[in-house]
N, C-alpha and C positions, 0 to 999 in steps of 0.2 A: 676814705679815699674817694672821688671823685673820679667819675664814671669817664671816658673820653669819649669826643665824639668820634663817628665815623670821617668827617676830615680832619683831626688831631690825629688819628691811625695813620689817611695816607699820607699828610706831611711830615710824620716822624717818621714813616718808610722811606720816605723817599728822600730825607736828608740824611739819616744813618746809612741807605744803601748807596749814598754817591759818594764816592774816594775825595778825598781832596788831591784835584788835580795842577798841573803847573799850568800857568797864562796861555799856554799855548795850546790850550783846550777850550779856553773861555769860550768861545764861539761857537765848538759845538752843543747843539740843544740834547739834552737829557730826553731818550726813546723811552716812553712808560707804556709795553703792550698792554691792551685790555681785554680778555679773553673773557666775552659773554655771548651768551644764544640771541643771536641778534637777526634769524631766521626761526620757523618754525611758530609751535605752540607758546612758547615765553618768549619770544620777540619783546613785548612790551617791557617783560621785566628787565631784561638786557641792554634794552633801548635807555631806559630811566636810568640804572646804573652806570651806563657810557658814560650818560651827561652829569650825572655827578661828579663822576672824574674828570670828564673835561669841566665843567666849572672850578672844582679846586685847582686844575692848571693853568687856568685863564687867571683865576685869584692871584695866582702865586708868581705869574709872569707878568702881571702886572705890577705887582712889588718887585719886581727882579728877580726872579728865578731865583732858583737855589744854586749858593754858589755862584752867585752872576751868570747863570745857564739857565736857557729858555726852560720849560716842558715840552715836550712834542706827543701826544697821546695817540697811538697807533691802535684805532678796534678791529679786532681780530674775530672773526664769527664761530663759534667754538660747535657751533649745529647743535650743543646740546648732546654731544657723542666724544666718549670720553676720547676715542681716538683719532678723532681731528681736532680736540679743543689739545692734546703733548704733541701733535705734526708739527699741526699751523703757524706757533711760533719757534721751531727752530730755523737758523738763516740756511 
């Protein structure tokens, strides 16, 4: 069996995790939070992981979205603390 890569994970996430929705959703874009240390001591590491995800949604928006739905990748700075990386992303 064949290994997958790390973008064949997030694109089969993110197509299993979106509902098939009715036309009257088309429009809106698909919010994929990124919660990495994007402060501090691993800055960098969180920095490079951002832009991986933002390029597989760039990728993927440029084919059309999944679902005919943009991506819209929202980075979220998780400080690297376990308890602002479960705040930060609820609405």
């Amino acid at each position: 069996m064949k290994k997958m890569s790390i973008f064949n994970v997030i694109l089969l996430s993110i197509v299993l995790s979106v509902p098939f929705c009715g036309s009257g959703y088309a429009a809106e874009p698909i919010k994929l939070g990124v919660t990495e240390p994007l402060s501090g001591t691993f800055k960098n590491i969180g920095e490079r992981y951002l832009d991986g995800v933002q390029y597989a949604a760039k990728v993927l928006n440029q084919q059309g979205g999944v679902l005919g739905r943009k991506i819209e990748v929202i980075p979220i700075d998780s400080e690297l603390k376990r308890n602002v990386a479960t705040r930060k992303p609820q609405p």
